[in-house]
Every structure is written in structure tokens, then in C-alpha cells.
N, CA, C and O atoms as a Maestro MAE file, in Angstrom:
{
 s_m_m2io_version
 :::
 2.0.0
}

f_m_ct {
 s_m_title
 :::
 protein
 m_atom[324] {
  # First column is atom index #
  i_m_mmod_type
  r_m_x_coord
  r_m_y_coord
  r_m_z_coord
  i_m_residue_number
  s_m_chain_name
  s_m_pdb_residue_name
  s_m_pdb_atom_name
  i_m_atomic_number
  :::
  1 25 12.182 -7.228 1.284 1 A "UNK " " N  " 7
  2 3 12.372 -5.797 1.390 1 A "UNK " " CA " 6
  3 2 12.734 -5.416 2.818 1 A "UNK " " C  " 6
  4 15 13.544 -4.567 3.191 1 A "UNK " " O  " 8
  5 25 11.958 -6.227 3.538 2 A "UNK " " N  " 7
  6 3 12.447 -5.516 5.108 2 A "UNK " " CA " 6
  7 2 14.044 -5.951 5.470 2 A "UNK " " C  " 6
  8 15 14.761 -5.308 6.238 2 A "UNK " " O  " 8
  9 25 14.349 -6.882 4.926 3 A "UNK " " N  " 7
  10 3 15.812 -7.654 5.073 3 A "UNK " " CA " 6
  11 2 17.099 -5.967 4.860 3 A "UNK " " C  " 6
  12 15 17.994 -5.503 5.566 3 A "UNK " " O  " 8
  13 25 16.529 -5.601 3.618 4 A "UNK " " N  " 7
  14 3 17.363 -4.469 2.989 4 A "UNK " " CA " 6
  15 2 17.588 -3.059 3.370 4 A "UNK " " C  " 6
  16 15 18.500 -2.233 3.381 4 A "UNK " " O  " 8
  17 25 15.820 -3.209 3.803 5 A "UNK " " N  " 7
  18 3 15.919 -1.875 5.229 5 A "UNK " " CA " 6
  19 2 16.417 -2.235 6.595 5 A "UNK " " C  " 6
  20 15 16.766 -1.358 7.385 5 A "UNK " " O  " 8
  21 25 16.451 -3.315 6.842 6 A "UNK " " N  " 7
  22 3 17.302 -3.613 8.324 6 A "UNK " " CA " 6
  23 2 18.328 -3.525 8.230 6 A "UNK " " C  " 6
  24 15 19.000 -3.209 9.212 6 A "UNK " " O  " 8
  25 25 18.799 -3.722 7.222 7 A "UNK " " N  " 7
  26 3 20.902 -3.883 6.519 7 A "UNK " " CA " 6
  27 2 20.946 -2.308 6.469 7 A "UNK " " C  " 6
  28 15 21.931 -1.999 7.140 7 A "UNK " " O  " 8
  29 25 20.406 -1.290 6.040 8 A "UNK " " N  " 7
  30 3 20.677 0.028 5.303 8 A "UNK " " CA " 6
  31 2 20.893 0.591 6.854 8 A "UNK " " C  " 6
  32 15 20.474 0.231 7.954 8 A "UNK " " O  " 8
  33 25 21.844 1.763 6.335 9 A "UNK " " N  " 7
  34 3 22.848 2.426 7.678 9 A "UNK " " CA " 6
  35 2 21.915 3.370 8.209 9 A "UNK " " C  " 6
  36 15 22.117 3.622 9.397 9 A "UNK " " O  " 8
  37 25 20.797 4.063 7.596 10 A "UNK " " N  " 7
  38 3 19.842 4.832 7.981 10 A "UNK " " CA " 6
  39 2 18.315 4.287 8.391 10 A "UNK " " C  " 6
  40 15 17.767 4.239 9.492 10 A "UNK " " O  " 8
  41 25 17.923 3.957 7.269 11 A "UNK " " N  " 7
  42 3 16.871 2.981 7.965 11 A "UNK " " CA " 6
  43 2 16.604 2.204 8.487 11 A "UNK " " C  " 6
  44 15 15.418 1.927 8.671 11 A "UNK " " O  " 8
  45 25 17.932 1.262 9.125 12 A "UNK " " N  " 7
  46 3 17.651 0.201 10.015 12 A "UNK " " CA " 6
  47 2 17.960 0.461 11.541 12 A "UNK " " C  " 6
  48 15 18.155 -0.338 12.457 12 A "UNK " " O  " 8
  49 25 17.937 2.099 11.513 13 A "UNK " " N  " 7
  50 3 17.904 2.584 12.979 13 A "UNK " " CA " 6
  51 2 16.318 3.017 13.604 13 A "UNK " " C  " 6
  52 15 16.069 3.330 14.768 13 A "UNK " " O  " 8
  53 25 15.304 2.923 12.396 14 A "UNK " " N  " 7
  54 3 13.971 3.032 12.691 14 A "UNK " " CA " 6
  55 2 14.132 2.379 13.680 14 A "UNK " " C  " 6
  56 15 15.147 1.686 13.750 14 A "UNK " " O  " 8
  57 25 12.982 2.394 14.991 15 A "UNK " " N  " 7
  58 3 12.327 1.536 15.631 15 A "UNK " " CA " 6
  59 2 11.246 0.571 14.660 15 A "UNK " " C  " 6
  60 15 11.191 -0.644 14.852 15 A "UNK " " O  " 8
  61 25 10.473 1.186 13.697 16 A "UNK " " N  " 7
  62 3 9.611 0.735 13.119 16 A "UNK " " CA " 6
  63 2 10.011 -0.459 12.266 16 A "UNK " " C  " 6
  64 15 9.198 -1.240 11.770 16 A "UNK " " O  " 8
  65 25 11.326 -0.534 12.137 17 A "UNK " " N  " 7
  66 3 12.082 -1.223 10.798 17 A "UNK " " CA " 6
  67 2 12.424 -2.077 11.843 17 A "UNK " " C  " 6
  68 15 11.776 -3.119 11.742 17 A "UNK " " O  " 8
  69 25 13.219 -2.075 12.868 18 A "UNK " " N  " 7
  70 3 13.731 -3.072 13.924 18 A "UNK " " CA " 6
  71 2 12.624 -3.428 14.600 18 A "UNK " " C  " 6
  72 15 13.227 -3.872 15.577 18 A "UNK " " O  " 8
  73 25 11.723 -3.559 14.814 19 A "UNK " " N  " 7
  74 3 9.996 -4.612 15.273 19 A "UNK " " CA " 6
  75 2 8.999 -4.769 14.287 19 A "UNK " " C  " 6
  76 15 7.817 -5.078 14.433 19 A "UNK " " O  " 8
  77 25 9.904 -4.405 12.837 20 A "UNK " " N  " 7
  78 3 9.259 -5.526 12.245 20 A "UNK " " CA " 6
  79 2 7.805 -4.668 11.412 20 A "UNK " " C  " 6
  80 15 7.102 -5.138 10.518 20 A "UNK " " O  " 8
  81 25 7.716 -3.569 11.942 21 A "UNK " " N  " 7
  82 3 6.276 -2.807 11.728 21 A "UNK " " CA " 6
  83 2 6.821 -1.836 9.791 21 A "UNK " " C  " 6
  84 15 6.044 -1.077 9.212 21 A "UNK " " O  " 8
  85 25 7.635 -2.044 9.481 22 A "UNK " " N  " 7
  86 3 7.935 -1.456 7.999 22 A "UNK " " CA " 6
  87 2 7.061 -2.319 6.918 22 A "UNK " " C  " 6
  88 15 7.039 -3.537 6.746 22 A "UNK " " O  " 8
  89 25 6.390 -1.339 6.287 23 A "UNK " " N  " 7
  90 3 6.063 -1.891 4.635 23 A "UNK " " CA " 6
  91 2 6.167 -0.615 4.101 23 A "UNK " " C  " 6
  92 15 5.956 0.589 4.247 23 A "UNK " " O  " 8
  93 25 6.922 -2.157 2.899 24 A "UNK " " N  " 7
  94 3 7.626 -0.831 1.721 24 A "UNK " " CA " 6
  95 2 6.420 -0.610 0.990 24 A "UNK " " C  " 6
  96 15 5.398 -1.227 1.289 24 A "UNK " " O  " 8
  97 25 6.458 0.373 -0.119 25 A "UNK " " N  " 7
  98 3 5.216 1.074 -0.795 25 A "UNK " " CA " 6
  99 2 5.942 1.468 -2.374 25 A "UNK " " C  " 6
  100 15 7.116 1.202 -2.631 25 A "UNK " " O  " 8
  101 25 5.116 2.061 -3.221 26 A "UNK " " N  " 7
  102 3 5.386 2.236 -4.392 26 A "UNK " " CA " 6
  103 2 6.958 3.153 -4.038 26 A "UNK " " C  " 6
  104 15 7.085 3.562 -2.885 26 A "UNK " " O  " 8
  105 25 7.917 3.393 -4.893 27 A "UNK " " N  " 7
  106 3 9.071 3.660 -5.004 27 A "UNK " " CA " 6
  107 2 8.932 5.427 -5.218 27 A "UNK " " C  " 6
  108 15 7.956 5.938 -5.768 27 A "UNK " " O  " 8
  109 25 9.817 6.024 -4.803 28 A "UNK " " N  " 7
  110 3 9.788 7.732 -5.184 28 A "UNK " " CA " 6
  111 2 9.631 8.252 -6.663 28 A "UNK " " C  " 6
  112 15 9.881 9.429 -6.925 28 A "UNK " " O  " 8
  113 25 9.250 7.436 -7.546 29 A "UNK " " N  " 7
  114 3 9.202 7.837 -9.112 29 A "UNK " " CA " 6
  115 2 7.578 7.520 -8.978 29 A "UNK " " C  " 6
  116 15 6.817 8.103 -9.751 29 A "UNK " " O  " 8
  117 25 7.024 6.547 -7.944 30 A "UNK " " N  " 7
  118 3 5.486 6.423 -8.765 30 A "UNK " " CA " 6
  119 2 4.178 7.711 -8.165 30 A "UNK " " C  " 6
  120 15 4.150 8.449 -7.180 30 A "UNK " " O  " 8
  121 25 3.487 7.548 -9.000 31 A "UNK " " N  " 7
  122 3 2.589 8.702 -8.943 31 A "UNK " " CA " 6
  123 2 1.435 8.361 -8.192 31 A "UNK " " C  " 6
  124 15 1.436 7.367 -7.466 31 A "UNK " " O  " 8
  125 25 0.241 9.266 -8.335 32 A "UNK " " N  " 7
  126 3 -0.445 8.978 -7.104 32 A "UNK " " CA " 6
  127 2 -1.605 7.938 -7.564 32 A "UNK " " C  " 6
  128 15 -2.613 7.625 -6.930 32 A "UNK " " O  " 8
  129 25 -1.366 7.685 -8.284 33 A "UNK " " N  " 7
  130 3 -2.519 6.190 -8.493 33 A "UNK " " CA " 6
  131 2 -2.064 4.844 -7.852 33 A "UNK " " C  " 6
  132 15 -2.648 3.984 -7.192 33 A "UNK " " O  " 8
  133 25 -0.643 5.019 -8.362 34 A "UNK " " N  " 7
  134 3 -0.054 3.857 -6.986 34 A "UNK " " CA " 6
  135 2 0.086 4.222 -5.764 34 A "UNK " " C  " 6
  136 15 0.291 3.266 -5.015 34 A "UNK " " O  " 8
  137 25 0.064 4.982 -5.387 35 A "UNK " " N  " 7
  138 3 0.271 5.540 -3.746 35 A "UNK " " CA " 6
  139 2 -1.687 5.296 -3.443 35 A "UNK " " C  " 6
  140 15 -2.004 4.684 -2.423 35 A "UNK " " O  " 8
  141 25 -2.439 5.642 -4.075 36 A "UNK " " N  " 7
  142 3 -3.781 5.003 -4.015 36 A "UNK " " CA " 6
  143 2 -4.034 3.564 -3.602 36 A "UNK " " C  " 6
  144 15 -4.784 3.163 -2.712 36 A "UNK " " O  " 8
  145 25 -3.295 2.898 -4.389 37 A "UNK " " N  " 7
  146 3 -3.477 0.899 -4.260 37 A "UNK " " CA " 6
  147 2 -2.306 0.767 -3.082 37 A "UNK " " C  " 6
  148 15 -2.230 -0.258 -2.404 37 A "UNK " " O  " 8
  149 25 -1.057 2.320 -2.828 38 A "UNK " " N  " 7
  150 3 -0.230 1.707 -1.539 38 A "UNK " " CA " 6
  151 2 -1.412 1.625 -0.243 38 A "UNK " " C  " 6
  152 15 -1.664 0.766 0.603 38 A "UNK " " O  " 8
  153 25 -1.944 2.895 -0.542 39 A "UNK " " N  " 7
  154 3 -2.270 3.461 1.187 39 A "UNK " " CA " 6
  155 2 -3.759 2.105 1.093 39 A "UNK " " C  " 6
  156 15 -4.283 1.859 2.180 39 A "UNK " " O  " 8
  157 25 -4.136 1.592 0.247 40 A "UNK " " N  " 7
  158 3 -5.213 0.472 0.423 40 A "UNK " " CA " 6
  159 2 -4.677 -0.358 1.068 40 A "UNK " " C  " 6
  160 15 -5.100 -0.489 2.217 40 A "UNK " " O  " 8
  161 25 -3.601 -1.207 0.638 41 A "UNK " " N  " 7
  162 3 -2.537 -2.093 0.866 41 A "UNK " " CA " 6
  163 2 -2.299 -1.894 2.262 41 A "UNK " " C  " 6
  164 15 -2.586 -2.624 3.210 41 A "UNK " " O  " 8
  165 25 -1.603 -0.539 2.224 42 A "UNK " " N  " 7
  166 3 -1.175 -0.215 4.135 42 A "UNK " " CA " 6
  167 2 -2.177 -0.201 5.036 42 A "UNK " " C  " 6
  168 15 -1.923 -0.312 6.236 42 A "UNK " " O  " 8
  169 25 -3.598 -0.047 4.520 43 A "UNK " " N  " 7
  170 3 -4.264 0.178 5.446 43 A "UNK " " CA " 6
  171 2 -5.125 -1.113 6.206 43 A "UNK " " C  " 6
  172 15 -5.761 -1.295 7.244 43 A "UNK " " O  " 8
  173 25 -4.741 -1.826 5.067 44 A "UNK " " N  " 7
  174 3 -5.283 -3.474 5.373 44 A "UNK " " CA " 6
  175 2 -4.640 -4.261 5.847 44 A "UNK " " C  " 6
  176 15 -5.089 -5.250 6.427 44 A "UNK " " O  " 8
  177 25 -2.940 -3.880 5.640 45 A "UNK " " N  " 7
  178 3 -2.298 -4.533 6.613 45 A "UNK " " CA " 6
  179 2 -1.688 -4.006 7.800 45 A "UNK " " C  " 6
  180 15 -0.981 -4.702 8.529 45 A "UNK " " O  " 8
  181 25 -2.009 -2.473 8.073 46 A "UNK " " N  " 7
  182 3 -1.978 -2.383 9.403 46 A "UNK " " CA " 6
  183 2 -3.210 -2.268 10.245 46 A "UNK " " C  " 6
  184 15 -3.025 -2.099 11.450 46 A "UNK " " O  " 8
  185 25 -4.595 -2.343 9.743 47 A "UNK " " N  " 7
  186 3 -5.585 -2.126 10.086 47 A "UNK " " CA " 6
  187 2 -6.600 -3.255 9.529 47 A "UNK " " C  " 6
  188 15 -7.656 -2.857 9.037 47 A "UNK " " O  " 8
  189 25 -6.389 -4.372 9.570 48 A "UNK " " N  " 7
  190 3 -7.690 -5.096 8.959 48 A "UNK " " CA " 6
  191 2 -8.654 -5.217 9.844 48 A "UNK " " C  " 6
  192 15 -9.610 -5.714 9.249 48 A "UNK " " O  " 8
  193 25 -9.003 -4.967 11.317 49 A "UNK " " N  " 7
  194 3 -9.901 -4.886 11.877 49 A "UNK " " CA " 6
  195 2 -11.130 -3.614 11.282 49 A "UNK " " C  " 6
  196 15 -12.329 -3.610 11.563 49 A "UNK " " O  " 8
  197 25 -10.471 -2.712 10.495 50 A "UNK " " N  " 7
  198 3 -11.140 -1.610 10.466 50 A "UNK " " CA " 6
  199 2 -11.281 -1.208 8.628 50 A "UNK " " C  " 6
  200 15 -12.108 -0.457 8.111 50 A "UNK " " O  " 8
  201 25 -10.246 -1.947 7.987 51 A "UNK " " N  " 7
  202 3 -10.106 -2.096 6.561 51 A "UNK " " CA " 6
  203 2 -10.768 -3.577 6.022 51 A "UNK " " C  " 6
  204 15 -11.381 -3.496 4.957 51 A "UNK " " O  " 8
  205 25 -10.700 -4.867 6.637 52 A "UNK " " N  " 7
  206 3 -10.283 -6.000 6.031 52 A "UNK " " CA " 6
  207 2 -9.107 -6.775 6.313 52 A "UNK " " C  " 6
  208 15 -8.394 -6.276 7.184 52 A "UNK " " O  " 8
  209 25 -8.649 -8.020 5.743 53 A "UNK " " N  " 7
  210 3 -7.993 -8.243 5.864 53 A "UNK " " CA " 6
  211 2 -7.010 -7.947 4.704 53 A "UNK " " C  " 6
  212 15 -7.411 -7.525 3.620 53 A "UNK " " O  " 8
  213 25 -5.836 -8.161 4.950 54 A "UNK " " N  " 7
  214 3 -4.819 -8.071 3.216 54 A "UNK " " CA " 6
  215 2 -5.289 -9.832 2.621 54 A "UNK " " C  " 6
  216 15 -5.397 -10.872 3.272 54 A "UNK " " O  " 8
  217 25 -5.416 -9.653 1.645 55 A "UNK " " N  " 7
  218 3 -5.451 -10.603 1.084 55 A "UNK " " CA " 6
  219 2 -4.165 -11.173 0.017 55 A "UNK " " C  " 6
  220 15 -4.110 -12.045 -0.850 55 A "UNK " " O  " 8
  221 25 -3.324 -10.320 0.509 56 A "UNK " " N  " 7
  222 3 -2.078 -10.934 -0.277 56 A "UNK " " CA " 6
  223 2 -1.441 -10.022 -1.861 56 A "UNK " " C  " 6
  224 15 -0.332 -9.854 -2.368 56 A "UNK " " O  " 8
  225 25 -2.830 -9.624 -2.191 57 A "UNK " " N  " 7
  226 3 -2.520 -8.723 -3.468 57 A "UNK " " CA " 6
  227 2 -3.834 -7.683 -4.034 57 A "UNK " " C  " 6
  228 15 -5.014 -7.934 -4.279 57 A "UNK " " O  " 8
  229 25 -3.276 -6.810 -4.085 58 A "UNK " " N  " 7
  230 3 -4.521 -5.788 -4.426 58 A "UNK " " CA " 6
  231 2 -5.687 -6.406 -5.539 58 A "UNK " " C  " 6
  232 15 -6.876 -6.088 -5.505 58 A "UNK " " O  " 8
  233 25 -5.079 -7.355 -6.527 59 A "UNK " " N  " 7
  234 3 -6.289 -7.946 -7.524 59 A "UNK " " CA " 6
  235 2 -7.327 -8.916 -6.563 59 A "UNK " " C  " 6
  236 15 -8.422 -9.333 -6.941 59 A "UNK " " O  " 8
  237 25 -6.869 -9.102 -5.578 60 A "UNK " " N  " 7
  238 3 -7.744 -10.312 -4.463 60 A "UNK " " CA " 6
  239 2 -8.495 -9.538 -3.933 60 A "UNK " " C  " 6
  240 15 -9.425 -10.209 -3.486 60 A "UNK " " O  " 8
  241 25 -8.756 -7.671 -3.544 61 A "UNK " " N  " 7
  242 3 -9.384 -7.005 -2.812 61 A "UNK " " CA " 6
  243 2 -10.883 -7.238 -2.882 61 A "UNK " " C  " 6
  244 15 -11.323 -6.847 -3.963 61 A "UNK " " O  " 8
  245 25 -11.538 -7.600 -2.315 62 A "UNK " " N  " 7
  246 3 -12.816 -7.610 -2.320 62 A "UNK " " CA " 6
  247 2 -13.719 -6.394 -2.662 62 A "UNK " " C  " 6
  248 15 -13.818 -5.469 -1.856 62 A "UNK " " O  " 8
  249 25 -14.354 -6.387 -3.801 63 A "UNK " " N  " 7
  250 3 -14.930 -4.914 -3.944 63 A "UNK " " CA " 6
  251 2 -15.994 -4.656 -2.852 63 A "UNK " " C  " 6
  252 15 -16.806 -3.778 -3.144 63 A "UNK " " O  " 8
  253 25 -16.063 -4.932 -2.298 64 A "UNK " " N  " 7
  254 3 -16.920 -4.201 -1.144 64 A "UNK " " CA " 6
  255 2 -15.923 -3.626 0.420 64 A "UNK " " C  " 6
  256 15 -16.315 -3.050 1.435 64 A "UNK " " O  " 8
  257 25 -14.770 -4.021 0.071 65 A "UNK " " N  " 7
  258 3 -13.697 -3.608 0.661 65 A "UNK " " CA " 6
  259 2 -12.564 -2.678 0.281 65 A "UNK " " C  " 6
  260 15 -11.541 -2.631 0.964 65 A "UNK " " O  " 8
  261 25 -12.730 -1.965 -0.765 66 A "UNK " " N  " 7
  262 3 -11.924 -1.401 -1.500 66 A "UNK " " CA " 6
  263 2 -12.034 0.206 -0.784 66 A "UNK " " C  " 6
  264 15 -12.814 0.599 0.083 66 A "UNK " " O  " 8
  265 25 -11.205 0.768 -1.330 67 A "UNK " " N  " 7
  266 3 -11.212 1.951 -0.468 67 A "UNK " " CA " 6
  267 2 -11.383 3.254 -1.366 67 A "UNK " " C  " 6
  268 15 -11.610 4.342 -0.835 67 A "UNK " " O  " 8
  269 25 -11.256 3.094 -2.873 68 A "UNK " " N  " 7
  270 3 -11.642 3.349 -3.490 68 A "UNK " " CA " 6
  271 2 -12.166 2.827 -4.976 68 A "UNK " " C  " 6
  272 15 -12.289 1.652 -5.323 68 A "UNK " " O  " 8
  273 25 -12.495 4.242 -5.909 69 A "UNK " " N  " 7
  274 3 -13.229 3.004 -6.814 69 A "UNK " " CA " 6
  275 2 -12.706 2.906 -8.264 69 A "UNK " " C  " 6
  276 15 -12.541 3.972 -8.858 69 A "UNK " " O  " 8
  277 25 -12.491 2.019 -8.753 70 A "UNK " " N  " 7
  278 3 -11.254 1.440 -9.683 70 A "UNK " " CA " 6
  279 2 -11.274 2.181 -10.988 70 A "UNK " " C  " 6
  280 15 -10.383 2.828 -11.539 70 A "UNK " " O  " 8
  281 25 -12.645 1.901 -11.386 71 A "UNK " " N  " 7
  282 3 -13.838 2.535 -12.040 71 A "UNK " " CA " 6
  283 2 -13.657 3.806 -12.722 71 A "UNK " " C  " 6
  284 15 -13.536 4.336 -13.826 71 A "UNK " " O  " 8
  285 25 -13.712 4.042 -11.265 72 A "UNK " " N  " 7
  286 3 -13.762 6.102 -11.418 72 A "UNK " " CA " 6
  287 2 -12.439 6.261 -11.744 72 A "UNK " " C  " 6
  288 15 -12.367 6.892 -12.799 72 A "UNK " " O  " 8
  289 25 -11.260 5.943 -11.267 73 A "UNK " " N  " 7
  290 3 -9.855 6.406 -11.287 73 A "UNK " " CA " 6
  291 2 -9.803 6.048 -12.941 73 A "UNK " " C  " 6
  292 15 -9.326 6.961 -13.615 73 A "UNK " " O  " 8
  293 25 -10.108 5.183 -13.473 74 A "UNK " " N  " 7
  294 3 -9.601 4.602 -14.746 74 A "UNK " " CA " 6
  295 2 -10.680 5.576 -16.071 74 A "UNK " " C  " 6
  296 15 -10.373 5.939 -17.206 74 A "UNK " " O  " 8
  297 25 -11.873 5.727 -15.351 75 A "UNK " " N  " 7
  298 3 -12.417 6.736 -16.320 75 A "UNK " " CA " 6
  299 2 -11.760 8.270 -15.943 75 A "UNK " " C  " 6
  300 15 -11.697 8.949 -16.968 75 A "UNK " " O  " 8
  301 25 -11.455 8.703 -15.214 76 A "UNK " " N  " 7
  302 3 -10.711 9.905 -15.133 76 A "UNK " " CA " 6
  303 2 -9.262 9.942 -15.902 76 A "UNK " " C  " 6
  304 15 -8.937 10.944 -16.539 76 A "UNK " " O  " 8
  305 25 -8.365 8.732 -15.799 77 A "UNK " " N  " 7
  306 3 -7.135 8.443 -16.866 77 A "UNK " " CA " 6
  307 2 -7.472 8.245 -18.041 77 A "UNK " " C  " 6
  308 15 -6.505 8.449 -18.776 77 A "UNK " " O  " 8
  309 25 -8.633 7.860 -18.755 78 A "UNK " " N  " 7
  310 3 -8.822 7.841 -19.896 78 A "UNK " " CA " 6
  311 2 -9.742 9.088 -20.434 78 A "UNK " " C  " 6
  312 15 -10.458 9.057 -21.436 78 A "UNK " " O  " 8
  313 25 -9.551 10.233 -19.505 79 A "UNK " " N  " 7
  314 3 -10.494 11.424 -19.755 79 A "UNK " " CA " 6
  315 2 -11.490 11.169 -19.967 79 A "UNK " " C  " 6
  316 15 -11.778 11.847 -20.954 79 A "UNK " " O  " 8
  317 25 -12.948 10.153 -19.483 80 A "UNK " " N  " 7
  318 3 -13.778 9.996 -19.740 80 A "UNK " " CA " 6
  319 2 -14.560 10.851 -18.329 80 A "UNK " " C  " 6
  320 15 -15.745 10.613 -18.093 80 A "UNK " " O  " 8
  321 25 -14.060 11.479 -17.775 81 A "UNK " " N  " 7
  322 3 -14.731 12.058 -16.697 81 A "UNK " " CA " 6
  323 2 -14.095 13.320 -16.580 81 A "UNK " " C  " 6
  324 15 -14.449 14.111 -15.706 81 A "UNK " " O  " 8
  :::
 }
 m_bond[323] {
  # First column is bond index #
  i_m_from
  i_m_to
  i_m_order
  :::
  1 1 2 1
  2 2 3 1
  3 3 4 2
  4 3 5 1
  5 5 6 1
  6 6 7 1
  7 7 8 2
  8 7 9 1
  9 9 10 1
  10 10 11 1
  11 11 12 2
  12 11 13 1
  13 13 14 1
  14 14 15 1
  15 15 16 2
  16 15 17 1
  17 17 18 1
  18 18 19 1
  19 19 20 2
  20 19 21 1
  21 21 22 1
  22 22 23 1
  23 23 24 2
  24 23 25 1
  25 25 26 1
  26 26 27 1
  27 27 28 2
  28 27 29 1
  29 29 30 1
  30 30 31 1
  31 31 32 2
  32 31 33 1
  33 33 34 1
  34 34 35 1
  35 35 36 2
  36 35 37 1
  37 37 38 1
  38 38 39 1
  39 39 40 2
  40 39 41 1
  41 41 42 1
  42 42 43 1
  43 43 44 2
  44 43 45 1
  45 45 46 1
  46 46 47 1
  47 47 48 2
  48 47 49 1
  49 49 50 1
  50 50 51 1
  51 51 52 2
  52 51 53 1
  53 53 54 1
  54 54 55 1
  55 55 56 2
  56 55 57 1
  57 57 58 1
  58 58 59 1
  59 59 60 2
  60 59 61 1
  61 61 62 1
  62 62 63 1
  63 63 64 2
  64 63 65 1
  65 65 66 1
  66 66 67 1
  67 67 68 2
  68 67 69 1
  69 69 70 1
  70 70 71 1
  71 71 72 2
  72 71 73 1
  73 73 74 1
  74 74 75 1
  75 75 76 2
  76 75 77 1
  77 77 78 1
  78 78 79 1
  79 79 80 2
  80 79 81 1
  81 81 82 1
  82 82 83 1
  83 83 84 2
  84 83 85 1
  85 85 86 1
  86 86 87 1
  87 87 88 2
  88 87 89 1
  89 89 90 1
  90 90 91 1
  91 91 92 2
  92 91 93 1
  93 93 94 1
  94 94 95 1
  95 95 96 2
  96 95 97 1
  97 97 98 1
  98 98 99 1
  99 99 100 2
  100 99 101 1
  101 101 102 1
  102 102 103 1
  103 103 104 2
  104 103 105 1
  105 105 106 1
  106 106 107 1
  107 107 108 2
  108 107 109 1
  109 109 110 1
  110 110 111 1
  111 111 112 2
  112 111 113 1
  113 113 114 1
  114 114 115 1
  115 115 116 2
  116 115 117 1
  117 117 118 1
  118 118 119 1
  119 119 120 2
  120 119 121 1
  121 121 122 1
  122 122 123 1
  123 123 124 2
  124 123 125 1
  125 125 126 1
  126 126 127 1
  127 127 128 2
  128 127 129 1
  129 129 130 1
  130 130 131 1
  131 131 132 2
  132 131 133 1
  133 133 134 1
  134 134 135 1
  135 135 136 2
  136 135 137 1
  137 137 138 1
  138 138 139 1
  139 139 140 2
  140 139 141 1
  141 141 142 1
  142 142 143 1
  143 143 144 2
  144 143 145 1
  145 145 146 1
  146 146 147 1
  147 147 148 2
  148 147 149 1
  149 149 150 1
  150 150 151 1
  151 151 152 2
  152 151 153 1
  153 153 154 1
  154 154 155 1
  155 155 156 2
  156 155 157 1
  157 157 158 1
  158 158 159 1
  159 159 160 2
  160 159 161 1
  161 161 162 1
  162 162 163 1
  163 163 164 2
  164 163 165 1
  165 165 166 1
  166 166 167 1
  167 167 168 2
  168 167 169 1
  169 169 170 1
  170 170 171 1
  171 171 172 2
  172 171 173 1
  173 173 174 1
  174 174 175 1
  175 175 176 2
  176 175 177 1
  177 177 178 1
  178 178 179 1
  179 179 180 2
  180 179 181 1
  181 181 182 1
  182 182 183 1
  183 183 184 2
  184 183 185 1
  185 185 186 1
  186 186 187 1
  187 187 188 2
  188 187 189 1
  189 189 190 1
  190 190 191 1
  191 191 192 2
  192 191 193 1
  193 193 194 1
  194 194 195 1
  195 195 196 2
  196 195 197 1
  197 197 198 1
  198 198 199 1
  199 199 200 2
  200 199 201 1
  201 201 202 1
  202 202 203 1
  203 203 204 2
  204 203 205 1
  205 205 206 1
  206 206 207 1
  207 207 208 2
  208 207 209 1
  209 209 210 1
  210 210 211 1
  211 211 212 2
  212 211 213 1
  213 213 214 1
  214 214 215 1
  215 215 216 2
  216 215 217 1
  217 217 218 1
  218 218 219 1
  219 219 220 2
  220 219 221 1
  221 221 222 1
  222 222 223 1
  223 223 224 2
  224 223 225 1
  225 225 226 1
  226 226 227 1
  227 227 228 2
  228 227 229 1
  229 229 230 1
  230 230 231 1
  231 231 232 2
  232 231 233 1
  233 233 234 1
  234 234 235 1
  235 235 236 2
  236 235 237 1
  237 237 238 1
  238 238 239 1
  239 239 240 2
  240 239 241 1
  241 241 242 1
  242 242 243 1
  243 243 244 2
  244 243 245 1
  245 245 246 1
  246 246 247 1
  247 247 248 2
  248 247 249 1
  249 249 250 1
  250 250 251 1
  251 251 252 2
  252 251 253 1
  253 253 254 1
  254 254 255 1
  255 255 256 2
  256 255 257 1
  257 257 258 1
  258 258 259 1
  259 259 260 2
  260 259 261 1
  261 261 262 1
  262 262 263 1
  263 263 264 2
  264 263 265 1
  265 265 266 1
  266 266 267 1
  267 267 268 2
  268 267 269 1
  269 269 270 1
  270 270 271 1
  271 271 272 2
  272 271 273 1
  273 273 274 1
  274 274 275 1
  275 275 276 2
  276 275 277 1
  277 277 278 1
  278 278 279 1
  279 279 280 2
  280 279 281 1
  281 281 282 1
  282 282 283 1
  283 283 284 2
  284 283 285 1
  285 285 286 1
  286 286 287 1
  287 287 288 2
  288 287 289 1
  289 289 290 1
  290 290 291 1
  291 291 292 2
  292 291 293 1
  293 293 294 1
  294 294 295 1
  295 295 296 2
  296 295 297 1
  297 297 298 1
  298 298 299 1
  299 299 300 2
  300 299 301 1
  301 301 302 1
  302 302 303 1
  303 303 304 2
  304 303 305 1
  305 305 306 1
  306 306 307 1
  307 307 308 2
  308 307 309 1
  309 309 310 1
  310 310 311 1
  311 311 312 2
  312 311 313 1
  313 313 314 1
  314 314 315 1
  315 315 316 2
  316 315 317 1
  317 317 318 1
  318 318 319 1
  319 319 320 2
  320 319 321 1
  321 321 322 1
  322 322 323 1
  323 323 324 2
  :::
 }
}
């Protein structure tokens, strides 16, 4: 992904995109349950001193590291809350 934002005529004039500091995130169609597992994601890999580390994939998150709770989001989508 970063290959495609360095190639693109607009975004590869970021500074952020040219040192390397870009991660891509859920796409402009997804809703906020994925922007939930993005900003976990982003926050572990720009912050694991203060998040964790990334472990490579949100199913690897350590539940005592999670940032929120899986639980609750999934009983609220199934209207159980």
C-alpha cells in the first residue's frame, strides 16, 4: 500500500508518505466499527510504547491490550444492548 501512495500524484507529496510514516486504514465506504479496529491498529503501530506492540493482526491483540471491548460492540450490533 505505501508503494501506491508514493506513486499517486497527490499523496506522494506527503512528507508523511515520503519517510515512510503512512498507514493505510479501512477504505472511505467502511463504517465506524472498522475505523474502531483502524484507530487500535494505528495506535499500536505508532505508539506501542503506550498501546503495545502491533502484533501483526488485530485477531493476535492481546485482550488486556485492546482498546476496546469486542463484546460490547458485537452485543450492541446484534441489539442486545
Amino acid at each position: 500500500m505505501i508503494q501506491s501512495a508514493q506513486s499517486h500524484e497527490t499523496v506522494g507529496t506527503l512528507r508523511a508518505v515520503q519517510e515512510g510514516n503512512f498507514v493505510r486504514t479501512g477504505g472511505k465506504r467502511m463504517g465506524p466499527i472498522v475505523d474502531l479496529f483502524s484507530a487500535e491498529a494505528t495506535a499500536k503501530q505508532l505508539y506501542p510504547e503506550e498501546f503495545g506492540e502491533w502484533p501483526g493482526s488485530i485477531d493476535e491483540v492481546p485482550e488486556d491490550e485492546r482498546l476496546f471491548d469486542r463484546q460490547r460492540v458485537a452485543d450492541v450490533v446484534n441489539g442486545e444492548l
